[in-house]
Biopython code that builds the backbone (N, CA, C, O; Angstrom):
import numpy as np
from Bio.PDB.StructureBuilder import StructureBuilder

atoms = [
    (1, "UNK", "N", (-2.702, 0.334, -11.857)),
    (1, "UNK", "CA", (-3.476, 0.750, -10.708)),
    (1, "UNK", "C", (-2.888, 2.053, -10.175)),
    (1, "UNK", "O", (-1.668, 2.190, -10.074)),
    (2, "UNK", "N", (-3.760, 3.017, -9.831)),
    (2, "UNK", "CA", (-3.426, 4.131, -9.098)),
    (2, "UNK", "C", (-3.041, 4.107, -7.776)),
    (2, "UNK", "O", (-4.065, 3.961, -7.110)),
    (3, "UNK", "N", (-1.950, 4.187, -6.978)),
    (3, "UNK", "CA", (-1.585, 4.104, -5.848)),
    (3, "UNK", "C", (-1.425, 5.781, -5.894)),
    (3, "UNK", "O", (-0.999, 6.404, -6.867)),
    (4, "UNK", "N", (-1.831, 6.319, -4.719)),
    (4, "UNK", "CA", (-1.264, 7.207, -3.703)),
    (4, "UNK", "C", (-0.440, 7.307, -2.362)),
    (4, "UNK", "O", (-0.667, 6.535, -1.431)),
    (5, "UNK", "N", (0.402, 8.165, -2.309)),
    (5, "UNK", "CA", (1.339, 7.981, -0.867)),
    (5, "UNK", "C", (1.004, 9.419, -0.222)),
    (5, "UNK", "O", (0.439, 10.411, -0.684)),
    (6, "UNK", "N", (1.640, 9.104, 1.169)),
    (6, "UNK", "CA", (0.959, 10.364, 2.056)),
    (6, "UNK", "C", (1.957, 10.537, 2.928)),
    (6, "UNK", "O", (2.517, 9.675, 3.604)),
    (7, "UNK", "N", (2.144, 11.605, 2.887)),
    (7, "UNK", "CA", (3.187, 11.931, 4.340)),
    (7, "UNK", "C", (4.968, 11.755, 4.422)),
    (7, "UNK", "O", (5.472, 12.771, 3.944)),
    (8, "UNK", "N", (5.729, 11.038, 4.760)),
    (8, "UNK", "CA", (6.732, 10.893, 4.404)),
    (8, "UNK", "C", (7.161, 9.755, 3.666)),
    (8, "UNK", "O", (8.319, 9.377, 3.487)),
    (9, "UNK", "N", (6.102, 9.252, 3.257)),
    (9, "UNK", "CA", (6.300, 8.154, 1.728)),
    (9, "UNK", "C", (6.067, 8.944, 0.726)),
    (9, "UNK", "O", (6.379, 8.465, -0.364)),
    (10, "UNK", "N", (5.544, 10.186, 0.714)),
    (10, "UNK", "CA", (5.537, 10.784, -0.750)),
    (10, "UNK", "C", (7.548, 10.739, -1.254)),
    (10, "UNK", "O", (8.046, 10.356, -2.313)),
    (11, "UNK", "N", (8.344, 11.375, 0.190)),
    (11, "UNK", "CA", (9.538, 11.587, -0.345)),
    (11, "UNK", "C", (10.142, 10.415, -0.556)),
    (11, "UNK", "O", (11.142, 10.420, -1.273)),
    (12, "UNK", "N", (9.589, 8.949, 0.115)),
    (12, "UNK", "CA", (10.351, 7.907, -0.283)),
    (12, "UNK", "C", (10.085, 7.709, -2.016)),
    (12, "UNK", "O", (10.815, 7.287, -2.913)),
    (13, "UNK", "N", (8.974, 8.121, -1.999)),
    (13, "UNK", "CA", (8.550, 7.439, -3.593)),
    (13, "UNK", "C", (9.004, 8.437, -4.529)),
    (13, "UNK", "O", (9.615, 8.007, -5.507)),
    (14, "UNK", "N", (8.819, 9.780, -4.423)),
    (14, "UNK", "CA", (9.380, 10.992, -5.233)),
    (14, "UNK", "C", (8.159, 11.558, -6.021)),
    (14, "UNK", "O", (8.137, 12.164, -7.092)),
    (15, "UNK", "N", (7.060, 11.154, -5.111)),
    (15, "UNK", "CA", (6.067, 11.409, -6.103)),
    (15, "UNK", "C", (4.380, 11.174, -4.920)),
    (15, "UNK", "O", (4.151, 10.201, -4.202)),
    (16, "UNK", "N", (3.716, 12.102, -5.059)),
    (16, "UNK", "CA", (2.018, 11.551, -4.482)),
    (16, "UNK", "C", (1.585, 10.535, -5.254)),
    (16, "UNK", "O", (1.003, 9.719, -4.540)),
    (17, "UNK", "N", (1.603, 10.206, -6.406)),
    (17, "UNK", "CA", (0.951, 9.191, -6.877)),
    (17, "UNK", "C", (1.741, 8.466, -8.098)),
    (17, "UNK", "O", (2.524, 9.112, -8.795)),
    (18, "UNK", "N", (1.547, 7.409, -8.266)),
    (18, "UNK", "CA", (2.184, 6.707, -9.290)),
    (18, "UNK", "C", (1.198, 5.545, -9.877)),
    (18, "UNK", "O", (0.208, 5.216, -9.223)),
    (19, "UNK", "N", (1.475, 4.985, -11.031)),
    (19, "UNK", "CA", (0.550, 4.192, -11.657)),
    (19, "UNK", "C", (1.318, 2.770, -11.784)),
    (19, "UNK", "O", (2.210, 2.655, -12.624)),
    (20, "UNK", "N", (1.021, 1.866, -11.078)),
    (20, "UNK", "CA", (1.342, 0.529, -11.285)),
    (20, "UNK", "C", (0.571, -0.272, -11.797)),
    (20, "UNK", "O", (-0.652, -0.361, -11.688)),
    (21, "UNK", "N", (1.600, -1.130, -12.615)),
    (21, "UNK", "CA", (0.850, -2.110, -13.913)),
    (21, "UNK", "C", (0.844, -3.376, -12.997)),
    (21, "UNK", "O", (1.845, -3.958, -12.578)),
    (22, "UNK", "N", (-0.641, -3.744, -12.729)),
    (22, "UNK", "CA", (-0.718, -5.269, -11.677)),
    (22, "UNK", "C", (-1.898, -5.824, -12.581)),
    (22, "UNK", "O", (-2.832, -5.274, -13.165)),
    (23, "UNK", "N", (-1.464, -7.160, -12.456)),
    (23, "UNK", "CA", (-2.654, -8.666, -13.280)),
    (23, "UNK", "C", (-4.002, -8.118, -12.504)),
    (23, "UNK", "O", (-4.177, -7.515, -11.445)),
    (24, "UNK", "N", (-4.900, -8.634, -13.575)),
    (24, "UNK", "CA", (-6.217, -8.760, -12.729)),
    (24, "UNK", "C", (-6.262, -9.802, -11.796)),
    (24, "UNK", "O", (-5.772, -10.914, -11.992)),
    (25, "UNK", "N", (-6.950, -9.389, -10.606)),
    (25, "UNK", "CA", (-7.152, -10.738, -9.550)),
    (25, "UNK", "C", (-5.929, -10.663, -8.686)),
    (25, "UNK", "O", (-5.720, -11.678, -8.022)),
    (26, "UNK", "N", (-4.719, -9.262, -8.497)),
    (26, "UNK", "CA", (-4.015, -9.402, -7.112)),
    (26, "UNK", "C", (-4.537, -9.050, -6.236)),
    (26, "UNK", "O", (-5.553, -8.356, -6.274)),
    (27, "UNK", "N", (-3.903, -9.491, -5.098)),
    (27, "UNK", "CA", (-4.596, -9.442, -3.831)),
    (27, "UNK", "C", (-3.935, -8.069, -3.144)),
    (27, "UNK", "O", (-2.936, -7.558, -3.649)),
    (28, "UNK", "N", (-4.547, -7.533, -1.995)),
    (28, "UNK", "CA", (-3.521, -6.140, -1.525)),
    (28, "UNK", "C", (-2.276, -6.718, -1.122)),
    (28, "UNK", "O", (-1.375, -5.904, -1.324)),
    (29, "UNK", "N", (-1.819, -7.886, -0.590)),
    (29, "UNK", "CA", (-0.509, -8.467, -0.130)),
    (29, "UNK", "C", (0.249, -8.378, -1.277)),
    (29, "UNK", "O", (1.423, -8.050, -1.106)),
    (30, "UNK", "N", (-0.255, -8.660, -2.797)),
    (30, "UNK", "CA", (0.490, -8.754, -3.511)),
    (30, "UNK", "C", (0.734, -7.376, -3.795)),
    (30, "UNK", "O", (1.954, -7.424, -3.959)),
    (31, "UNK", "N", (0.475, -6.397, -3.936)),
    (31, "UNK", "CA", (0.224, -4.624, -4.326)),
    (31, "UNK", "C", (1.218, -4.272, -3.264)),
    (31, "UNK", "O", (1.775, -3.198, -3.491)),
    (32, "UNK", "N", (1.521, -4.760, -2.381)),
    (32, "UNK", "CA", (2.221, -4.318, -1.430)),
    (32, "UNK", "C", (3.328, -4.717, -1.606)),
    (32, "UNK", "O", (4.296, -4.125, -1.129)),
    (33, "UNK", "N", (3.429, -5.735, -2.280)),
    (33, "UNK", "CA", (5.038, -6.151, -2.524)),
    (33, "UNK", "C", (5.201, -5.902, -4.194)),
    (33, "UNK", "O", (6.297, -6.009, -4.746)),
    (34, "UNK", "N", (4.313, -5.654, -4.713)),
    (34, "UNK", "CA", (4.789, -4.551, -6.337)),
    (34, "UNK", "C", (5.394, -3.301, -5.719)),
    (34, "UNK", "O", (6.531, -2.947, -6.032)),
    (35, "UNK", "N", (4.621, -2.597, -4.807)),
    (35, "UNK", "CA", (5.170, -1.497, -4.495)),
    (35, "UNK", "C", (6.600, -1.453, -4.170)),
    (35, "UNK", "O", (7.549, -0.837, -4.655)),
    (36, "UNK", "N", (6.463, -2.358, -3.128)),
    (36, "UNK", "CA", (8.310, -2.848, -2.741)),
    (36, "UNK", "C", (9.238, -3.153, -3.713)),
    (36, "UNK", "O", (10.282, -2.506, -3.796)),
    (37, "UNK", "N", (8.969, -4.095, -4.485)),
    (37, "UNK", "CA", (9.370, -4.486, -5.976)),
    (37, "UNK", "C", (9.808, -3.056, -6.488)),
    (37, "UNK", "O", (11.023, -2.860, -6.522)),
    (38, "UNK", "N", (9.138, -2.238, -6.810)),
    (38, "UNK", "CA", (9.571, -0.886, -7.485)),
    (38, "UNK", "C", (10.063, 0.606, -6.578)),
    (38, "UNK", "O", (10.489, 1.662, -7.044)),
    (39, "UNK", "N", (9.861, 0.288, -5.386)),
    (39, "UNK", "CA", (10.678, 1.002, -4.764)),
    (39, "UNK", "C", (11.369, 0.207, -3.302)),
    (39, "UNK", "O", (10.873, 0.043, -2.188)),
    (40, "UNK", "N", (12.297, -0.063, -3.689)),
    (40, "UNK", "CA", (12.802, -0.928, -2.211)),
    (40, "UNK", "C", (12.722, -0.420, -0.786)),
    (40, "UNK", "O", (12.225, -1.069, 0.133)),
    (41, "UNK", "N", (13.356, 1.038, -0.647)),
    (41, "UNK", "CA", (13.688, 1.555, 0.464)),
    (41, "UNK", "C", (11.944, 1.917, 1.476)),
    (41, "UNK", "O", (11.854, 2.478, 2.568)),
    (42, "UNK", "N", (10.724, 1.321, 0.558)),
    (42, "UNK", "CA", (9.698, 1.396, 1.282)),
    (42, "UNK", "C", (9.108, -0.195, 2.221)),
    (42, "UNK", "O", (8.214, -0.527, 2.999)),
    (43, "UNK", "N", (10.181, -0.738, 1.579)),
    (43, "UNK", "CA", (9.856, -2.456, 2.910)),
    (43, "UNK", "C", (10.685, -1.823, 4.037)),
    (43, "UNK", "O", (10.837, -2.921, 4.572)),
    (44, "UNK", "N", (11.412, -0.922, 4.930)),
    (44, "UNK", "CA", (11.516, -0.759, 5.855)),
    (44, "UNK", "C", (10.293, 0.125, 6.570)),
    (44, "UNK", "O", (9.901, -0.115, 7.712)),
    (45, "UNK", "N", (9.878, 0.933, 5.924)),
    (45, "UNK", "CA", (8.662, 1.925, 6.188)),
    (45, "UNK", "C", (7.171, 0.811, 6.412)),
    (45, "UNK", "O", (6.471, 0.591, 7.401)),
    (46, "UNK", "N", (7.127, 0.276, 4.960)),
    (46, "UNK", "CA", (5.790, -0.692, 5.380)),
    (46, "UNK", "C", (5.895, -1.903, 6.218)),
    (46, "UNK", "O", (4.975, -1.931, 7.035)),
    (47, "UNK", "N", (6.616, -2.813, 6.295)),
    (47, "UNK", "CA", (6.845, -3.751, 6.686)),
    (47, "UNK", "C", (7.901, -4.238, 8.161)),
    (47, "UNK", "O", (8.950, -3.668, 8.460)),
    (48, "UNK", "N", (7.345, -5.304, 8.845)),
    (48, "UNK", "CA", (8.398, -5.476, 9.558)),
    (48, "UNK", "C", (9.007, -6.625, 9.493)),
    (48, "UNK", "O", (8.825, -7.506, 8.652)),
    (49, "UNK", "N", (10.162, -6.626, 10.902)),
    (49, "UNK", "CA", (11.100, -7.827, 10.497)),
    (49, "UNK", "C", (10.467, -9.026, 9.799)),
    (49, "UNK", "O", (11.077, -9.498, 8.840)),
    (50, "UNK", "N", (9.190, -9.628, 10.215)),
    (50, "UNK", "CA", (8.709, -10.822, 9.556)),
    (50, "UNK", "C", (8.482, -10.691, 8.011)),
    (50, "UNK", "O", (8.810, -11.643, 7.304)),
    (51, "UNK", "N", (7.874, -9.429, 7.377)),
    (51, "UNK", "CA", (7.304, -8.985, 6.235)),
    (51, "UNK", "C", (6.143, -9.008, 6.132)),
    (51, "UNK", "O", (5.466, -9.233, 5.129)),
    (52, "UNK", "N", (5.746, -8.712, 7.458)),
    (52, "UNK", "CA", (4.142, -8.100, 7.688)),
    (52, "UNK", "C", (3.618, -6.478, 7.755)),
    (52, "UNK", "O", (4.131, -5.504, 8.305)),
    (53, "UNK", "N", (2.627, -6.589, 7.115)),
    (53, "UNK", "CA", (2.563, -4.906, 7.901)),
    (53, "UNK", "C", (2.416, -3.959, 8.645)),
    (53, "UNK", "O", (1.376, -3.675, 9.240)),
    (54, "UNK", "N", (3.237, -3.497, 8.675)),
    (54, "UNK", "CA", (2.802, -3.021, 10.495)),
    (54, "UNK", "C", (1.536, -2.021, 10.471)),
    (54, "UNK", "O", (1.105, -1.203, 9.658)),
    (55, "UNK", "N", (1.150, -2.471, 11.736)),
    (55, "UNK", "CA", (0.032, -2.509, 12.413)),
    (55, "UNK", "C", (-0.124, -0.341, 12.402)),
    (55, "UNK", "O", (-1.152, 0.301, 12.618)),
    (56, "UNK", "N", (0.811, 0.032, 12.184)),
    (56, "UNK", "CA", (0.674, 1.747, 12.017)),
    (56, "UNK", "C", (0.164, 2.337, 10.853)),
    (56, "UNK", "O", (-0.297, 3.470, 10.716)),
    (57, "UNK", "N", (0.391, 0.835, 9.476)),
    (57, "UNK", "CA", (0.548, 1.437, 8.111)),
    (57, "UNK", "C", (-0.849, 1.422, 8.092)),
    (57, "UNK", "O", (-1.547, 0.811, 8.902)),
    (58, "UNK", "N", (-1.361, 2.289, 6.899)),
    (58, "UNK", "CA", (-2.476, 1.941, 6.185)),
    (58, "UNK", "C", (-2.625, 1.681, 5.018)),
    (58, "UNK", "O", (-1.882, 2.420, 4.372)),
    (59, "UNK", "N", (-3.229, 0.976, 4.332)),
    (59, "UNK", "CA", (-3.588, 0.431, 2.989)),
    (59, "UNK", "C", (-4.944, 0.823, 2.392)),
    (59, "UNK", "O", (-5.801, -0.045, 2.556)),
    (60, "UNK", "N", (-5.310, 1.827, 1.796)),
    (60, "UNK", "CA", (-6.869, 1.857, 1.526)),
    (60, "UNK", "C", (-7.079, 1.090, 0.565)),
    (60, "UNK", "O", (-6.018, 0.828, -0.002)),
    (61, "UNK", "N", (-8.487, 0.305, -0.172)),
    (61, "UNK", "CA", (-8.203, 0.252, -1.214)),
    (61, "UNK", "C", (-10.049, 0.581, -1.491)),
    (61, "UNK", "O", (-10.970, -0.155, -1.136)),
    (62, "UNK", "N", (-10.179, 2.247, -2.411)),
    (62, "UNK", "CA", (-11.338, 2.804, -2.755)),
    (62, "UNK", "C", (-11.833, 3.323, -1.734)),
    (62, "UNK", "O", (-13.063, 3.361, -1.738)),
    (63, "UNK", "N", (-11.169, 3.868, -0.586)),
    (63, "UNK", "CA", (-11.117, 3.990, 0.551)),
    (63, "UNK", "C", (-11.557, 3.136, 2.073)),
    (63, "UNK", "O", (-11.846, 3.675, 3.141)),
    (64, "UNK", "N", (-11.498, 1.671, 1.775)),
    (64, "UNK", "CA", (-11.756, 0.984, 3.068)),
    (64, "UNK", "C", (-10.515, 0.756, 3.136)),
    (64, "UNK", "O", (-9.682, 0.538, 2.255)),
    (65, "UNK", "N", (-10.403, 0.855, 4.855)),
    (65, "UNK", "CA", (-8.620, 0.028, 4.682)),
    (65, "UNK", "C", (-8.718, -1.538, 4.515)),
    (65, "UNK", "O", (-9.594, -2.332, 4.857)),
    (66, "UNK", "N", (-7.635, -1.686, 3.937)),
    (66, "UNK", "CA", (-7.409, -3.443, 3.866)),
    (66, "UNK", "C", (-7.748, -4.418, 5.213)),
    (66, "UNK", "O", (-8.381, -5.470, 5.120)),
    (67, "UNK", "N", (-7.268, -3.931, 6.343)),
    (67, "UNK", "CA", (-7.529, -4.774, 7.052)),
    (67, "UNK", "C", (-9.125, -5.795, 7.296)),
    (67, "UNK", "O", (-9.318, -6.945, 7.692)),
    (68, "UNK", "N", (-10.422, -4.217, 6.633)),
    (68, "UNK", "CA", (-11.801, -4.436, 6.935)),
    (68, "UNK", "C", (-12.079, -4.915, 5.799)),
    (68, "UNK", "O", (-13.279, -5.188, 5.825)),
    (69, "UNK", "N", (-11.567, -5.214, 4.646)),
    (69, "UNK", "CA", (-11.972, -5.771, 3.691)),
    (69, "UNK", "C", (-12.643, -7.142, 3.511)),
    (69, "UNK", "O", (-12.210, -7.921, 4.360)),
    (70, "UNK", "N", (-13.225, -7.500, 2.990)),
    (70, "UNK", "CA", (-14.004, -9.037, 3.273)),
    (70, "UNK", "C", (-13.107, -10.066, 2.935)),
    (70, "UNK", "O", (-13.664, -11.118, 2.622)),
    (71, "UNK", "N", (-11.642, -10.065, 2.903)),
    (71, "UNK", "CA", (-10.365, -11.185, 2.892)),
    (71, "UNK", "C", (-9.144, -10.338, 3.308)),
    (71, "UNK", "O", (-8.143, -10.477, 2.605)),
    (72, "UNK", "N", (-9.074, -9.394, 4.453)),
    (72, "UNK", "CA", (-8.358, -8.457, 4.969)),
    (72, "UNK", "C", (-7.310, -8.049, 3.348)),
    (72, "UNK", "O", (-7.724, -7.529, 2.313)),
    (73, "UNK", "N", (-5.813, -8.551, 3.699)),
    (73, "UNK", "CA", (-4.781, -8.612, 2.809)),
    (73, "UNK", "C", (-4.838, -9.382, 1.923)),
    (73, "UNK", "O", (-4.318, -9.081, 0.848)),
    (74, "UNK", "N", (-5.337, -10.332, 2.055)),
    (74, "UNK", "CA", (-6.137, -11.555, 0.874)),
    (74, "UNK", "C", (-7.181, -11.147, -0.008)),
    (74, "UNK", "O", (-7.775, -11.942, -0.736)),
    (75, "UNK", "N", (-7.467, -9.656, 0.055)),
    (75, "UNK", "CA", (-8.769, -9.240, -0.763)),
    (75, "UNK", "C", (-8.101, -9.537, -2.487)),
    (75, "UNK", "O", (-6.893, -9.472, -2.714)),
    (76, "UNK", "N", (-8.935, -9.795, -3.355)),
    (76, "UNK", "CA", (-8.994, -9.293, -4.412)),
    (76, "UNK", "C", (-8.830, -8.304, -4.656)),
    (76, "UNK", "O", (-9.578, -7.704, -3.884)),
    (77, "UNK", "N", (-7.966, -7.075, -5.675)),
    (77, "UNK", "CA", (-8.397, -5.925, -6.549)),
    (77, "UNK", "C", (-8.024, -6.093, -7.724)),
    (77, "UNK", "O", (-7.275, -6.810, -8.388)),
    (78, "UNK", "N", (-8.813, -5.157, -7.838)),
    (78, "UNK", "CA", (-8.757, -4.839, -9.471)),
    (78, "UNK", "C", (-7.874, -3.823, -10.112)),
    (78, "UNK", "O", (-7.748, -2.883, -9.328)),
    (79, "UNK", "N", (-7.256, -3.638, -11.141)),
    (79, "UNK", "CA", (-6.295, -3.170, -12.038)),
    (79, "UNK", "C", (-6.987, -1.454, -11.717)),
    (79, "UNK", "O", (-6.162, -0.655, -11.273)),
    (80, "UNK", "N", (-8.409, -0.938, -11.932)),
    (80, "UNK", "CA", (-9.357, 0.028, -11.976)),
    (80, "UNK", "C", (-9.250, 0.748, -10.651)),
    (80, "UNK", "O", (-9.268, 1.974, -10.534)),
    (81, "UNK", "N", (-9.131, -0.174, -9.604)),
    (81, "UNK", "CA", (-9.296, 0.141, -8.155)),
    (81, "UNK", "C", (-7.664, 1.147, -7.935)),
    (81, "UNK", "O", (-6.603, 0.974, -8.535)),
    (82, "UNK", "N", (-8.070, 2.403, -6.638)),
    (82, "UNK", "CA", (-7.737, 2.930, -6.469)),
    (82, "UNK", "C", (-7.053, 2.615, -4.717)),
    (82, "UNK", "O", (-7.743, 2.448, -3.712)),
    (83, "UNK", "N", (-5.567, 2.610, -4.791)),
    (83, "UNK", "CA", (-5.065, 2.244, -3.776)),
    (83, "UNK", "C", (-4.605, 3.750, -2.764)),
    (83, "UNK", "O", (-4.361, 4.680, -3.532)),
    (84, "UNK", "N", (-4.457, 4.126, -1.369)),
    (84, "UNK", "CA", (-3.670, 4.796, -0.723)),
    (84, "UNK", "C", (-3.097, 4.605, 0.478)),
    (84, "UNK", "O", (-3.711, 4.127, 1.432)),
    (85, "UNK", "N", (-2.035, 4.921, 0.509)),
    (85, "UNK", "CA", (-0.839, 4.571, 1.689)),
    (85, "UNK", "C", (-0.399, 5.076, 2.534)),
    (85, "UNK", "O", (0.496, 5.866, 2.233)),
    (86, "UNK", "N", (-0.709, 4.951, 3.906)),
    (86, "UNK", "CA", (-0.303, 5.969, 4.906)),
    (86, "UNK", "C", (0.753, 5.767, 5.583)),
    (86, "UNK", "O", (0.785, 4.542, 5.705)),
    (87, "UNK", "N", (1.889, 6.319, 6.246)),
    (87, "UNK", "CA", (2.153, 5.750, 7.451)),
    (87, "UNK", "C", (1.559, 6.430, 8.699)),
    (87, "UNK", "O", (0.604, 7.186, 8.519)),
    (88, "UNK", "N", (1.993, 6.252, 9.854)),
    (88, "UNK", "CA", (1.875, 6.510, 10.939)),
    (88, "UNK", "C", (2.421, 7.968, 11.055)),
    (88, "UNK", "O", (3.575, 8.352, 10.859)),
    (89, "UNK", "N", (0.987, 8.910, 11.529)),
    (89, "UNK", "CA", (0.762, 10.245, 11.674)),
    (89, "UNK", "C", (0.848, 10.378, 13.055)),
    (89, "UNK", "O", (0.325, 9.465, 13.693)),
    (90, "UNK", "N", (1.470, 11.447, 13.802)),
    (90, "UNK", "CA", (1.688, 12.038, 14.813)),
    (90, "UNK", "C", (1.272, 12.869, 15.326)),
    (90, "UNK", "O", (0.657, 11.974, 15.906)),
    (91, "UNK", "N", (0.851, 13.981, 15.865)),
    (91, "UNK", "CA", (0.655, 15.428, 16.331)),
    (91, "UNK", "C", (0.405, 15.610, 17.395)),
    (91, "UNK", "O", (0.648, 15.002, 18.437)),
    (92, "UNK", "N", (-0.054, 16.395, 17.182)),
    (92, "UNK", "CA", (-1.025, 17.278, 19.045)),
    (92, "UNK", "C", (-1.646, 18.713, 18.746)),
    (92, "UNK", "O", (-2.213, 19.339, 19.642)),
]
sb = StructureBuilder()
sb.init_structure("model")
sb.init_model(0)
sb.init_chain("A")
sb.init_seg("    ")
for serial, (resi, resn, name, xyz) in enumerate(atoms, 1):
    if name == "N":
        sb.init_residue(resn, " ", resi, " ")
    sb.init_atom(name, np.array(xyz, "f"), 0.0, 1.0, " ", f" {name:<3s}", serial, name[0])
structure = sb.get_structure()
């Protein structure tokens, strides 16, 4: 699966995009913890103390975020489907 990162997860990951090998039929909860799985130092960025996600991150997946998905973090994807990852943007 194609994941993209944005912002200061590109430098956690070392990279805008990377290709992760996931079963057919994971869910985004599970994509979220492959990601972690292969880069650790991003469960402090995505996740909090419980190992939820915080409420700043975003998860697209084909561009809806996860949360609106028709099983939020429980959605189904597919191996084909295109994931991207935000954190929490700032400005003025």
């Amino acid at each position: 699966m194609k994941v993209n990162f944005y912002a200061t997860l590109r430098q956690v990951v070392g990279a805008k995009t990377v290709e992760l090998d996931v079963p057919a039929d994971v869910t985004v909860r599970q994509l979220v913890a492959a990601i972690i799985a292969r880069y650790p130092p991003l469960r402090k960025e995505l996740l909090d103390e419980s190992g939820q996600l915080y409420g700043h991150v975003h998860v697209f997946i084909n561009g809806r975020d996860a949360p609106f998905l028709i099983d939020g973090l429980d959605t189904i994807i597919q191996p084909g489907d295109v994931a991207n990852v935000f954190p929490a943007v700032g400005g003025g």
